[in-house]
C-alpha positions as CSV (number, residue, x, y, z in Angstrom):
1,X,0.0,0.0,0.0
2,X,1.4,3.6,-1.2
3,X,0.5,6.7,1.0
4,X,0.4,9.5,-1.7
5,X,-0.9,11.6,0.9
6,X,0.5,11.2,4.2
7,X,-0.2,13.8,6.9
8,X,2.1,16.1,9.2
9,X,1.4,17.9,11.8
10,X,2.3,21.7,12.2
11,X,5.3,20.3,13.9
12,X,6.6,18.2,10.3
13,X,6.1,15.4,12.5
14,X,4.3,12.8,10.4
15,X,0.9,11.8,11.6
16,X,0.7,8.2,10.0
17,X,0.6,5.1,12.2
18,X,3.4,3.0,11.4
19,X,2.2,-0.6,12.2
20,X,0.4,-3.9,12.0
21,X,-2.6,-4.9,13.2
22,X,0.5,-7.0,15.4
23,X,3.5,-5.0,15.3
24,X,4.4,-1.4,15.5
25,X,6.1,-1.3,12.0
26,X,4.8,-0.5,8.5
27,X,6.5,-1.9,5.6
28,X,5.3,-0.5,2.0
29,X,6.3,-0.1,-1.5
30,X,6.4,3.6,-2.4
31,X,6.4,5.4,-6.0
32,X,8.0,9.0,-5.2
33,X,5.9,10.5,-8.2
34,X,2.7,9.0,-7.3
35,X,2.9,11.3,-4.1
36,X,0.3,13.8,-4.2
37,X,2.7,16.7,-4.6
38,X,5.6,14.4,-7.0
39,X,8.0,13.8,-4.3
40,X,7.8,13.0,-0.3
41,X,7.9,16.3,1.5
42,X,10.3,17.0,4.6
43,X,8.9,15.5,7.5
44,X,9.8,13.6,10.6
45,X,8.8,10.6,12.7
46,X,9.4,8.9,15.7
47,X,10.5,5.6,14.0
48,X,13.7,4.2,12.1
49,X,13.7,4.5,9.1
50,X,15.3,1.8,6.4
51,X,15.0,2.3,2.4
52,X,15.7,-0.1,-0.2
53,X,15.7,1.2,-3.6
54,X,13.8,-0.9,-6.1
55,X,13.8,0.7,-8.7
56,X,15.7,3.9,-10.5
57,X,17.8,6.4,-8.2
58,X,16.4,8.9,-5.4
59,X,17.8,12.0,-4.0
60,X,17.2,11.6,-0.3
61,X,17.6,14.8,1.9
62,X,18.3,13.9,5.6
63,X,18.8,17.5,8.1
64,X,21.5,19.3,6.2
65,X,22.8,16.9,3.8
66,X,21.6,15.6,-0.1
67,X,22.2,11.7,-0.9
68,X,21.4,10.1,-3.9
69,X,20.8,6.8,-3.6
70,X,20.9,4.0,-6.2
71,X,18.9,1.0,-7.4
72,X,19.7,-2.2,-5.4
73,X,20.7,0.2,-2.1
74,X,19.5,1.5,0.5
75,X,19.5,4.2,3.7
76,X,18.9,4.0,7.2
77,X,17.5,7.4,8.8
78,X,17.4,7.8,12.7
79,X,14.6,8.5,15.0
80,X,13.7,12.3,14.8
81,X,15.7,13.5,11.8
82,X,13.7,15.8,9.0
83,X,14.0,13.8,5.7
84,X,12.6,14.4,2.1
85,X,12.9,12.5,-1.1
86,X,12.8,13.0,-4.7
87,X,12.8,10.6,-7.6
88,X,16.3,11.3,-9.8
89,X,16.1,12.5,-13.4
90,X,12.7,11.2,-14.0
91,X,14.2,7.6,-13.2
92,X,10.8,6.2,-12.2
93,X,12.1,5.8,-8.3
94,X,10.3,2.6,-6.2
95,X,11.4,1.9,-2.7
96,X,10.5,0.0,-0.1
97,X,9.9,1.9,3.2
98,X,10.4,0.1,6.2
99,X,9.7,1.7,9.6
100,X,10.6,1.0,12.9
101,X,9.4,2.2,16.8
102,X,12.9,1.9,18.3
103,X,11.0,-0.2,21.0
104,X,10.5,-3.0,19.1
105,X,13.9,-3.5,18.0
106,X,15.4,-4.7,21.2
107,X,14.0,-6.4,24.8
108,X,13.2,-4.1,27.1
109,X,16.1,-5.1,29.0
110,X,18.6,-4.5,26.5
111,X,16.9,-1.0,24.8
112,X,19.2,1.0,27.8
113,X,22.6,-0.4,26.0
114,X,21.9,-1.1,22.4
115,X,19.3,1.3,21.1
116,X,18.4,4.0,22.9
117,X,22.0,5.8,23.0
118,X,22.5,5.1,19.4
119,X,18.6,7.2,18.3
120,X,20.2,9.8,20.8
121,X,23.5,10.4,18.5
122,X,24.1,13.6,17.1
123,X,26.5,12.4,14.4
124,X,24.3,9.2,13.4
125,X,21.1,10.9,11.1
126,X,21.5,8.2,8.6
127,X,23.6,5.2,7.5
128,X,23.6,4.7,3.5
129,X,23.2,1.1,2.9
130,X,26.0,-0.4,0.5
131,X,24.8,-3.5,-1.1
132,X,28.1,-4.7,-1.8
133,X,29.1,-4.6,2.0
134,X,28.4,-7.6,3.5
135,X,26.3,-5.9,6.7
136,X,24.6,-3.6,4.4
137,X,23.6,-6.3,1.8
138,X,22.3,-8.0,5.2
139,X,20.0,-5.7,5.9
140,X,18.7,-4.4,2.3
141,X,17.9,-8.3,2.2
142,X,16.1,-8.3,5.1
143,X,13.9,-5.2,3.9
144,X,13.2,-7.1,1.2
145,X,12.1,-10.0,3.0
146,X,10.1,-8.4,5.9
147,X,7.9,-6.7,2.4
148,X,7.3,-10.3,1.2
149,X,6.0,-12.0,4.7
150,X,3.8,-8.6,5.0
151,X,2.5,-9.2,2.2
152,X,2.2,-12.9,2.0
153,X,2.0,-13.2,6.1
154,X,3.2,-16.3,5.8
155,X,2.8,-19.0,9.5
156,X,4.8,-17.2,12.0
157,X,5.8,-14.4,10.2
158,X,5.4,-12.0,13.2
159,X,7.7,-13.8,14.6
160,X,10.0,-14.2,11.7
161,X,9.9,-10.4,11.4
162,X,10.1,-9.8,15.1
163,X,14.0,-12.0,14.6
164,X,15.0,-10.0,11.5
165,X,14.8,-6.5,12.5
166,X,17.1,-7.6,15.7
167,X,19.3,-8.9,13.0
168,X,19.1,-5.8,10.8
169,X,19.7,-3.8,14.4
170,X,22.7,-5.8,15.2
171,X,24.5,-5.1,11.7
172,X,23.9,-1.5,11.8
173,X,25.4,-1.0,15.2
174,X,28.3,-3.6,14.4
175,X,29.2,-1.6,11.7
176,X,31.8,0.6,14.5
177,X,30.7,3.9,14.0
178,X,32.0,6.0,17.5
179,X,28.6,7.5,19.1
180,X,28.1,11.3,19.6
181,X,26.3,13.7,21.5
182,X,26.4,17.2,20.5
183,X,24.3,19.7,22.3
184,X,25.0,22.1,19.7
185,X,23.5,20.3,17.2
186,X,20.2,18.9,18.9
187,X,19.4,22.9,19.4
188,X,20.2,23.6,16.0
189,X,17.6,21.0,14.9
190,X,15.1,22.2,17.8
191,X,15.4,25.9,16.3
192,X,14.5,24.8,12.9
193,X,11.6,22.3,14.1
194,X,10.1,25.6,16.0
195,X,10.5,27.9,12.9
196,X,8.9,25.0,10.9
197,X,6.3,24.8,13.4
198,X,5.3,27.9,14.0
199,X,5.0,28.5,9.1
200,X,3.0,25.8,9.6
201,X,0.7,27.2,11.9
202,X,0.5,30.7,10.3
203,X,1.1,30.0,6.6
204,X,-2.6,31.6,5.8
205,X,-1.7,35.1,7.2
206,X,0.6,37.5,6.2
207,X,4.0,36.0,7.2
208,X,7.3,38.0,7.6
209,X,11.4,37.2,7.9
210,X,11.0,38.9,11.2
211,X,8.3,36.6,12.5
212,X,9.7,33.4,11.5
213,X,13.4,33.9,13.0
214,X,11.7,35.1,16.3
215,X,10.0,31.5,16.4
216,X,13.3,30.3,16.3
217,X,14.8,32.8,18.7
218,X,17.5,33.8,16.2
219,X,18.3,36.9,13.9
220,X,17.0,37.5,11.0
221,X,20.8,36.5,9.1
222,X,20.6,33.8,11.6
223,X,17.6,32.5,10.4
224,X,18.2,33.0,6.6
225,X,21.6,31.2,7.1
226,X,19.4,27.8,9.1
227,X,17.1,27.4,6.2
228,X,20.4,28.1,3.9
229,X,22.2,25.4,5.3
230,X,19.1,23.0,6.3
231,X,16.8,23.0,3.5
232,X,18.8,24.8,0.3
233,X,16.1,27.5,0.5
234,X,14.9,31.0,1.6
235,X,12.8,31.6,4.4
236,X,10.3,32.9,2.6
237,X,10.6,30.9,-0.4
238,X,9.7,27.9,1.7
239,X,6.2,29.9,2.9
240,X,5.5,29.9,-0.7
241,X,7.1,26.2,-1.5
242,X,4.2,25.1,1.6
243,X,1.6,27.0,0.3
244,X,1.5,25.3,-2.7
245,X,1.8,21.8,-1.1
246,X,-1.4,23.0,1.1
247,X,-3.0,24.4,-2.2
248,X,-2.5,20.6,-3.9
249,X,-5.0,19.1,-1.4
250,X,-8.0,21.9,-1.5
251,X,-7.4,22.1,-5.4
252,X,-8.5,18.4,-5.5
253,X,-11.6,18.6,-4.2
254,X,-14.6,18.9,-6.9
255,X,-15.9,22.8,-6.2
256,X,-12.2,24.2,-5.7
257,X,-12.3,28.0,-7.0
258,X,-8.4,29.1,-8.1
259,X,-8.9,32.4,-6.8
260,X,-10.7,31.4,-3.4
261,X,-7.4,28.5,-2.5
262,X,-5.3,31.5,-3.4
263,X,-6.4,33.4,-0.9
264,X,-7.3,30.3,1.7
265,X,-3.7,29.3,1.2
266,X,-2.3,32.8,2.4
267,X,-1.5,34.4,-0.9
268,X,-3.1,37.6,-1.5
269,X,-3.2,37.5,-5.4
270,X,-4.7,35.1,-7.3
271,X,-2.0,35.7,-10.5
272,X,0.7,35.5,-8.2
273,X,-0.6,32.5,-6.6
274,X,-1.2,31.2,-10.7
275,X,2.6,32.6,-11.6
276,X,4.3,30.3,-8.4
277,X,2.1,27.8,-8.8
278,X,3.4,27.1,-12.4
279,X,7.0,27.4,-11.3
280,X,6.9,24.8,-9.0
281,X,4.2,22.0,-10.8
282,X,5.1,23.4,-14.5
283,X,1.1,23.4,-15.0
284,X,-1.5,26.3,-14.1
285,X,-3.6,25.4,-10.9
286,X,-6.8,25.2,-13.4
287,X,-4.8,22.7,-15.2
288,X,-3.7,20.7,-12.5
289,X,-7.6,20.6,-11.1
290,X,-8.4,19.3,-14.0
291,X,-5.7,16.7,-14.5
292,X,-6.5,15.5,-11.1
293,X,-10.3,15.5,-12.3
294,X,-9.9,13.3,-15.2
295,X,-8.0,10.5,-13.3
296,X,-10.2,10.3,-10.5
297,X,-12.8,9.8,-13.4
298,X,-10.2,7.1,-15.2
299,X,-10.1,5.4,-11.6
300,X,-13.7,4.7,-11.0
């Protein structure tokens, strides 16, 4: 099952329940275009994340840093890190998402030594997953083969699964990579979750530089230079960047007015809204309503 449409809160934190009916994982095959806005926006969650690539290449962006990631490989991303994906040069990008509550991958007894201080690590956002390393291929294999008794729940596959994501946890962490704790860093990644927070709640007004770095309790050069570093962007180019995402979801529905979502979105013209709107989707909000429209109709 693909989520083209998963939900965040105002916080980026992602709102979809990651389990079984069993377990608390979720393990699903995922095509980055079929996402309702053509790529997975940034967002975080409470589980581990682990990505095999199943088909073409995806540009993965984890905090501060841009990975591509090719066919037949595969990323781990920690607990609490923002992530976003893109599919690479129109390359068709399928994965296999696998997530994880850090509780289940250990006994209670052992979460203390061999989980909980590695999710804490401030140099340990994500892992890329070489398939020609013999722990890596491990646990891309192991993606692969949770997915299959998901799908197939085959007898005991709980319990099957319950044994492999211990495995996969034990080649990650035997891999020897010295464990961090920068306080620096996890306030760095606080500040930008606030500023975050706080566009999100206040997108629909009438939002300024000074506004945004005072969520964040920085400068306004401060501020520019956080979203710089963090997300390639402008402050206020990534109001407009959300506004559109929000604008996707009302333009979908069957008595959407152009103008009205303009103005619902937080833009206060309706050309303007029309002008970014076409920069970022390469097709007029009209056009995209109707596109949407017509496959809904092919669907039924």
């Amino acid at each position: 099952m693909q989520i083209k449409n998963f939900k965040i809160d105002h916080n980026l934190k992602e709102l979809t329940e990651h389990r079984t009916v069993e377990m608390p994982i979720a393990c699903y095959e995922t095509t980055i275009r079929q996402n309702i806005n053509g790529y997975i926006p940034l967002h975080w969650h409470d589980e581990l994340q682990f990505v095999l690539i199943r088909k073409g290449e995806a540009v993965f962006q984890i905090n501060e840093e841009k990975i591509t990631v090719q066919e037949g490989e595969g990323l781990f991303i920690n607990s609490g890190c923002l992530h976003m994906a893109e599919d690479k040069d129109h390359t068709g990008c399928v994965y296999i998402c696998l997530n994880v509550s850090p509780q289940f991958v250990a006994p209670q007894e052992l979460y203390a030594s061999y989980v909980y201080p590695y999710i804490q690590a401030t140099n340990l956002p994500y892992l890329y997953l070489h398939a020609n390393e013999p722990w890596g291929k491990n646990i891309l294999d192991a993606i692969g083969k949770i997915h299959e008794w998901i799908e197939q729940k085959t007898p005991y596959y709980e319990m099957d699964i319950s044994l492999k994501i211990t495995f996969i946890w034990k080649n990650l962490i035997e891999n020897g990579f010295p464990l961090e704790y920068d306080r620096t860093a996890v306030v760095k990644s606080e500040r930008m979750k606030e500023m975050l927070q706080w566009i999100h709640l206040h997108y629909a007004e009438n939002i300024r530089l000074d506004d945004i770095a005072r969520a964040g309790q920085l400068s306004r050069s401060e501020c520019c230079r956080y979203f710089k570093r963090m997300l390639k962007t402008t402050p206020l180019s990534y109001v407009i960047e959300y506004r559109i995402q929000k604008s996707l979801v009302l333009l979908r529905q069957a008595d959407a007015n152009v103008t009205e979502v303009s103005y619902q979105v937080g833009f206060n013209s309706a050309s303007y809204f029309i002008d970014k709107f076409r920069q970022a989707m390469n097709m007029t909000p009209l056009a995209y309503k109707k596109s949407n429209m017509s496959q809904e109709q092919a669907e039924q």
